[in-house]
C-alpha positions as CSV (number, residue, x, y, z in Angstrom):
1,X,104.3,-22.1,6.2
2,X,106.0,-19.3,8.3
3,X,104.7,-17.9,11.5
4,X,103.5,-14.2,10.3
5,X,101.6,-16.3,6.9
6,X,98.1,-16.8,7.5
7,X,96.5,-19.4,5.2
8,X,94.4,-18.4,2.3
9,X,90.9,-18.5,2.5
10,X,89.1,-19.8,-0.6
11,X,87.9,-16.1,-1.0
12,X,91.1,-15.0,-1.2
13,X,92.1,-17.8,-4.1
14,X,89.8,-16.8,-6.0
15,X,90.6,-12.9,-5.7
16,X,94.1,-13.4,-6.4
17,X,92.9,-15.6,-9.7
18,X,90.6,-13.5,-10.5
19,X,92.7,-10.5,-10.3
20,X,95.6,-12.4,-12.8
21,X,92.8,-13.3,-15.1
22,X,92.1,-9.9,-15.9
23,X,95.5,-9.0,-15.5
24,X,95.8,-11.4,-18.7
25,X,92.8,-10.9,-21.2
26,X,93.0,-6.7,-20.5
27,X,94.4,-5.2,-23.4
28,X,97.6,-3.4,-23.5
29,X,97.2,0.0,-25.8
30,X,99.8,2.8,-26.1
31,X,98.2,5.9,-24.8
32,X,100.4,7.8,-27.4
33,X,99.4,5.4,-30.4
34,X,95.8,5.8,-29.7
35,X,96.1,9.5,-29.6
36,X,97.8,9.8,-32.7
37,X,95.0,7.5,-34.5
38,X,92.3,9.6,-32.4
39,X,93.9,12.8,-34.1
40,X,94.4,11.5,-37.5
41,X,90.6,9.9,-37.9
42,X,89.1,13.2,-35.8
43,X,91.6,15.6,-38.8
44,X,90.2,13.4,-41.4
45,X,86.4,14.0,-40.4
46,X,87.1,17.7,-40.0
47,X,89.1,17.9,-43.2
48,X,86.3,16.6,-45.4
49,X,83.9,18.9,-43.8
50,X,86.4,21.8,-44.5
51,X,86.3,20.8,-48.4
52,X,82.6,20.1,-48.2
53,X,82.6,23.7,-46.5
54,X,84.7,25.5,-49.3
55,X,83.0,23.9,-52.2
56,X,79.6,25.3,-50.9
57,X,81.0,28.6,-50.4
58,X,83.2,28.8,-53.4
59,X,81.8,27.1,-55.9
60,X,78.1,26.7,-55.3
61,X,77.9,30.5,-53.8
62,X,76.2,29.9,-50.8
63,X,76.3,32.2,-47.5
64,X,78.6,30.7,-44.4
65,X,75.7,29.9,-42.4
66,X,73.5,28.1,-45.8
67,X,76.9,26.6,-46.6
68,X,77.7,25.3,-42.6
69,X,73.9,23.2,-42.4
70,X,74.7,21.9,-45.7
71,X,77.9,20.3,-44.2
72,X,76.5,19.5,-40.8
73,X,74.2,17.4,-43.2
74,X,76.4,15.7,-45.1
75,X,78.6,14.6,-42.7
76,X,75.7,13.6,-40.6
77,X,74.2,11.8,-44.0
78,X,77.7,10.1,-44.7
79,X,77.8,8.8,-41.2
80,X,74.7,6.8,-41.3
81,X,75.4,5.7,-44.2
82,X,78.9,4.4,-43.3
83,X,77.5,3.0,-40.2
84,X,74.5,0.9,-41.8
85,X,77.8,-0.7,-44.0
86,X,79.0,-1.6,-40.8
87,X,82.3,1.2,-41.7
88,X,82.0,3.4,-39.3
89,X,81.8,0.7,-36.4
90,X,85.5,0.0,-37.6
91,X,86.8,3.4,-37.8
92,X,85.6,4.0,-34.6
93,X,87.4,1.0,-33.3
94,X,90.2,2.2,-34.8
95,X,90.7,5.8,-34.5
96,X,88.7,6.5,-31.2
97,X,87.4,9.3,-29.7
98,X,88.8,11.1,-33.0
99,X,85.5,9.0,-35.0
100,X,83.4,9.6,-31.7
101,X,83.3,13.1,-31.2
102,X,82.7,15.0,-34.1
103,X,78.9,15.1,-35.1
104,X,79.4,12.1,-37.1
105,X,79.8,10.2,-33.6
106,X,76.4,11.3,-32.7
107,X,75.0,10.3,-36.2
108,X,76.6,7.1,-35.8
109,X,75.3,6.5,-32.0
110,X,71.7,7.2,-32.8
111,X,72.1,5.1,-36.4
112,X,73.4,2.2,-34.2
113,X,71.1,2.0,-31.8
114,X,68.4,2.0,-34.4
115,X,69.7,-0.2,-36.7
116,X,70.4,-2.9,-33.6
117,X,67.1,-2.3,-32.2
118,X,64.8,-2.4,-35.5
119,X,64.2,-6.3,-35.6
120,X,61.9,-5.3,-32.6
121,X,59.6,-3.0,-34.9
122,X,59.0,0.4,-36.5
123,X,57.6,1.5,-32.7
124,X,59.1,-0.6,-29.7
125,X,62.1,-1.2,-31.7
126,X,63.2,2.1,-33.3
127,X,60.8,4.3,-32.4
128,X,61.8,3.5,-28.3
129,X,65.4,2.7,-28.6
130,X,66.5,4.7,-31.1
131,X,67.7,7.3,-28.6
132,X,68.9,5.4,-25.9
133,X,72.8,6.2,-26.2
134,X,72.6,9.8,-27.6
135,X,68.9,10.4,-25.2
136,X,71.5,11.7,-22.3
137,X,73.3,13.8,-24.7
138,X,70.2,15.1,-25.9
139,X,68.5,15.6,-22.5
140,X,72.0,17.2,-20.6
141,X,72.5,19.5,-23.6
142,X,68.9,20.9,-23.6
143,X,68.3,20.9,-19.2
144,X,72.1,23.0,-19.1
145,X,70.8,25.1,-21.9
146,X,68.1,25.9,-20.1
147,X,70.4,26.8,-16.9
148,X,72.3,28.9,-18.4
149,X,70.2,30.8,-20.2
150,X,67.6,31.9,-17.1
151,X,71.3,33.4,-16.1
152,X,71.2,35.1,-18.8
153,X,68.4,36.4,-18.4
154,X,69.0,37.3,-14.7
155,X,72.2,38.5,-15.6
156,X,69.6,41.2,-18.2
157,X,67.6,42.0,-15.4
158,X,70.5,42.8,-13.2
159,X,72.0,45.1,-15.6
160,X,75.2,42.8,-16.0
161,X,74.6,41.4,-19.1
């Protein structure tokens, strides 16, 4: 041991372990990999709800905004579905934020949670649980609603808006 080397303390040892340890079992990704697969599952999503989109429109003759819920629905419907055959799980895995956020990500979070949850019952299972990833979602979405539109409405009163 050199003069300027202080010895390790046992702390230490097991820092410097600890730190390799993780150094070793954390993945390696490529960022531009993952990006590709995020774009090609999130294109996917948005491709089928383009053709679920025209086909209402075109060939069933209903309005944009008639033929717009009907896809929302779908999608939503074919998500569940997907993730109670334990699919969607795996695209998710595989493509990303492309699976996660579309509305079919949101379907698939509050799906989850209740299919993981239901073994606990129809009310303290599912009925408590069921919104425990997508609750925040839910609650920051409605509270910044809310925000913004008492600006609105001061933004009326003031004559800016």
């Amino acid at each position: 041991m050199t003069q300027n080397q202080k010895p390790q303390t046992m702390q230490e040892k097991k820092e410097a372990a600890y730190r390799q340890h993780v150094e070793q079992t954390t993945p390696k990704y490529s960022l531009p990999l993952r990006m590709c697969k995020a774009f090609l599952i999130g294109g996917l999503i948005c491709l089928v709800g383009q053709i679920i989109l025209n086909y209402a429109t075109n060939s069933l003759g209903l309005d944009k905004d008639t033929a717009g819920s009907w896809c929302s629905m779908l999608l939503v419907l074919v998500s569940v579905l997907l993730t109670g055959c334990n699919i969607y799980p795996k695209l998710v895995e595989w493509g990303g934020a492309g699976a996660l956020v579309p509305i079919t990500g949101f379907a698939n979070s509050i799906a989850s949670a209740a299919i993981e949850y239901q073994k606990e019952g129809q009310v303290f299972g599912i009925g408590c649980k069921i919104f425990t990833i997508a609750g925040p979602v839910i609650l920051y979405g409605i509270f910044t609603s809310w925000c913004l539109g008492v600006l609105y409405w001061i933004g009326h009163l003031l004559g800016i808006v």
